[in-house]
C-alpha positions as CSV (number, residue, x, y, z in Angstrom):
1,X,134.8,76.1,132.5
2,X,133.0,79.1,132.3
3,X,133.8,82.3,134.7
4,X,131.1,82.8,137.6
5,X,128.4,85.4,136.9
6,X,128.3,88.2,139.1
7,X,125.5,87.4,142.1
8,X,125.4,91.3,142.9
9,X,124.9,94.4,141.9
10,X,128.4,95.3,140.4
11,X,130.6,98.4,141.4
12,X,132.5,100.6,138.4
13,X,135.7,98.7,139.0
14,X,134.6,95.4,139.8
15,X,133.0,96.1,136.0
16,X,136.2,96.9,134.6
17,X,137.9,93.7,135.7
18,X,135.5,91.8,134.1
19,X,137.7,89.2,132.0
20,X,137.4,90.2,127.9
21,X,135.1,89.1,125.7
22,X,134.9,90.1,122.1
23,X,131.7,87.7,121.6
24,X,129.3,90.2,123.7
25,X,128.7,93.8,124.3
26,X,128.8,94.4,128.2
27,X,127.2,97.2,129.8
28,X,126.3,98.0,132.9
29,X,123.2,99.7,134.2
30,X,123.1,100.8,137.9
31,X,125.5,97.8,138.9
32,X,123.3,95.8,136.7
33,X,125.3,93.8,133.9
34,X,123.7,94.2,131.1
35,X,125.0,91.4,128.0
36,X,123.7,91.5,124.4
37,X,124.9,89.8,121.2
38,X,127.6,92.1,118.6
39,X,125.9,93.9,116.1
40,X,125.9,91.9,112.7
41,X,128.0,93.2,110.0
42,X,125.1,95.4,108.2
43,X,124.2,97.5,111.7
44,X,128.8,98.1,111.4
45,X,128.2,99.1,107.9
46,X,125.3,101.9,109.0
47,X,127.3,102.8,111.9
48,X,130.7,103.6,109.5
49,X,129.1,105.4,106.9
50,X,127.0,107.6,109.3
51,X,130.6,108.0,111.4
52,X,131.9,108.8,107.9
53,X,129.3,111.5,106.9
54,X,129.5,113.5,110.1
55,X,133.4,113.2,110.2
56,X,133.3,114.7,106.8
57,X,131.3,117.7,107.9
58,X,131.8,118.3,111.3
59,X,133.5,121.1,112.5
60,X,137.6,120.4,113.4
61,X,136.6,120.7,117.1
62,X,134.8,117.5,117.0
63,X,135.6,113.7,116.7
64,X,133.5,110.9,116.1
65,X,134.2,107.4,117.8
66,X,132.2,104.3,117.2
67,X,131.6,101.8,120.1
68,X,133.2,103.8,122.8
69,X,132.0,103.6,126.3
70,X,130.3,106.3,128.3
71,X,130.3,106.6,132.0
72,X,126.9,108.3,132.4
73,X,126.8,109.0,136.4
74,X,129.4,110.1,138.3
75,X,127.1,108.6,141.8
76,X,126.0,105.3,140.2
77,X,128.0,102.7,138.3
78,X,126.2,102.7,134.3
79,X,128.4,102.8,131.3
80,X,126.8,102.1,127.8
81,X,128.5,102.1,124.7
82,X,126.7,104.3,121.8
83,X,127.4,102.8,118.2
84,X,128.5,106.4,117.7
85,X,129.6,109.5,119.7
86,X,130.7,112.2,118.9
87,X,132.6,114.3,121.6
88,X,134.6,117.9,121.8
89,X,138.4,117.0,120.4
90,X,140.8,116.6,122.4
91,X,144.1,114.8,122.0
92,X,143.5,113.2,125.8
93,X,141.3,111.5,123.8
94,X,143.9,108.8,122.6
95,X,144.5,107.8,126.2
96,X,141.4,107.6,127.8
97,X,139.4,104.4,128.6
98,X,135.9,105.7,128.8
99,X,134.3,109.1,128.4
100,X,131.7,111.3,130.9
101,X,128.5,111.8,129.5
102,X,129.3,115.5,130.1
103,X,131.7,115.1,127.1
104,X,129.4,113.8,124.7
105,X,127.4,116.7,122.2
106,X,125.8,113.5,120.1
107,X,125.2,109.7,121.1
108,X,123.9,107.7,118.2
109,X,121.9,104.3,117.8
110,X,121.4,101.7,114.9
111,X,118.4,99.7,115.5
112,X,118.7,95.9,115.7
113,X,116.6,93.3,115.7
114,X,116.0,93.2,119.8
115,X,117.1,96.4,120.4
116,X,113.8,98.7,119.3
117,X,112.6,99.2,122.7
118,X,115.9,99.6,124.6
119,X,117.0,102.3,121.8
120,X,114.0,104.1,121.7
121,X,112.4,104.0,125.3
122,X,115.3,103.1,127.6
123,X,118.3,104.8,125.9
124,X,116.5,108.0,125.8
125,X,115.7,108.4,129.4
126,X,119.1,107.5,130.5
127,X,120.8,109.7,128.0
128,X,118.4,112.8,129.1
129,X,118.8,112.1,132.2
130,X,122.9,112.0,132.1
131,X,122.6,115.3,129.9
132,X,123.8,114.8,126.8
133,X,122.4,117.0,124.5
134,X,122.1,114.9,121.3
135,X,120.5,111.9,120.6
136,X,119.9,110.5,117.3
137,X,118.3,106.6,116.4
138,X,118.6,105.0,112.6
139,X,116.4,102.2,111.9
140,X,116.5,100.0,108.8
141,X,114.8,97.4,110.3
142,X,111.1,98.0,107.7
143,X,113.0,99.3,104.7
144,X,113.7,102.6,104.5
145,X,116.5,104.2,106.4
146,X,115.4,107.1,108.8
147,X,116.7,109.2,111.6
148,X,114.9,110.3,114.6
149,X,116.7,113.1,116.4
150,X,116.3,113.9,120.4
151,X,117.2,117.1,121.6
152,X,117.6,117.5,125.0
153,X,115.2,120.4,126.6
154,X,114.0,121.5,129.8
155,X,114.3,118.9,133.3
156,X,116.8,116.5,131.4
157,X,113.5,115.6,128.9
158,X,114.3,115.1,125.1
159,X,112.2,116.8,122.4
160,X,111.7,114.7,119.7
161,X,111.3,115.5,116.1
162,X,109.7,113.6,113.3
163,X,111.8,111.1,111.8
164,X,113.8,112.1,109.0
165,X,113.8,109.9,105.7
166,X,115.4,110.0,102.6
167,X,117.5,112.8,104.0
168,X,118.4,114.3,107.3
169,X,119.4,118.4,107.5
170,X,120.1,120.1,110.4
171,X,121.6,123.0,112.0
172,X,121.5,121.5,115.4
173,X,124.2,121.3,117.0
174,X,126.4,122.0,113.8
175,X,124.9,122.4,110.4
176,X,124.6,118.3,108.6
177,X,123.2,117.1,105.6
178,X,123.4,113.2,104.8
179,X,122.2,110.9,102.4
180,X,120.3,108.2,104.7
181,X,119.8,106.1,101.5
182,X,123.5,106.1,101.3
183,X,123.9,104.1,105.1
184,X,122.8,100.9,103.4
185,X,123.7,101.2,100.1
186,X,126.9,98.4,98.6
187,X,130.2,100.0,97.5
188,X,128.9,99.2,94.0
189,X,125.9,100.9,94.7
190,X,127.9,104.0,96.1
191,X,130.1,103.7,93.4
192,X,127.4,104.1,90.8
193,X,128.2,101.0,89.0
194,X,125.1,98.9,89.6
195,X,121.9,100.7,90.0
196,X,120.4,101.0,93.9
């Protein structure tokens, strides 16, 4: 028998004693549950190499964690869980459940099929609006792997730049260059040993 579904607007805690479940992603938006389907195995793949890439050239001062949970008000209960953040490190870091939005520098999203509108009209607003400073969306859906970077400016609005094919540089907020092409690309591919 399944578990009754909350008939109310849920509070922070009441979230977190929701019973597990590995089959869905469970956010919450205002006290609003929020349930979608896991990311298929490709969107993990984009997610780990991109993780991979800015690990590699990231300053030492800063971690990257896929899938964590971010609690983005401290007045209202919303937590949403960016395929990628990356956040100042710290070795509290290890121990805690959840960051604070205030903690994050970048949140990152992989498009899925279902999630273009939430990624690039919702997700934007709330991130602004909890101040964090980064915010970057991949999209593979049409072919092509590209990168569109938010950057957050004046009254908790993000400045968006053209998206970024092929290859995405920056200096913003720490100098990056990666491969895009690379995100979807097989180990063999990578490897050189069949052509791409």
């Amino acid at each position: 028998m399944a578990a009754p579904w909350p008939d109310h607007l849920l509070t922070l805690e009441e979230f977190d004693a929701l019973p597990e479940d590995n089959t869905r992603r469970y956010e919450l938006e205002e006290g609003v549950l929020l349930v979608t389907p896991i990311a298929i195995p490709h969107h993990a793949k984009v997610a780990r190499r991109l993780s991979n890439a800015i690990e590699e050239q990231a300053p030492y001062e800063w971690e990257v964690f896929e899938n964590a949970e971010v609690k983005l008000s401290a007045t209202s209960p919303s937590v949403r869980i960016p395929d990628l953040v990356v956040v100042a490190e710290d070795p509290s870091n290890d121990t805690v459940a959840r960051f604070d939005a205030n903690q994050v520098l970048i949140a990152v999203e992989v498009v899925s099929r279902g999630s273009r509108v939430t990624d690039t009209v919702t997700k934007p607003s709330v991130y602004a609006t909890a101040g964090i400073p980064h915010y970057w969306v991949i999209d593979d859906i049409h072919g092509d792997v590209s990168l569109t970077a938010y950057r957050l400016g004046d009254g908790s609005v993000y400045r968006v730049a053209s998206p970024a094919t092929k290859r995405f540089t920056t200096t913003e907020p720490f100098p990056l260059d990666i491969d895009l092409t690379t995100l979807t690309m097989t180990r063999r591919q990578l490897d050189g040993t069949v052509d791409s």
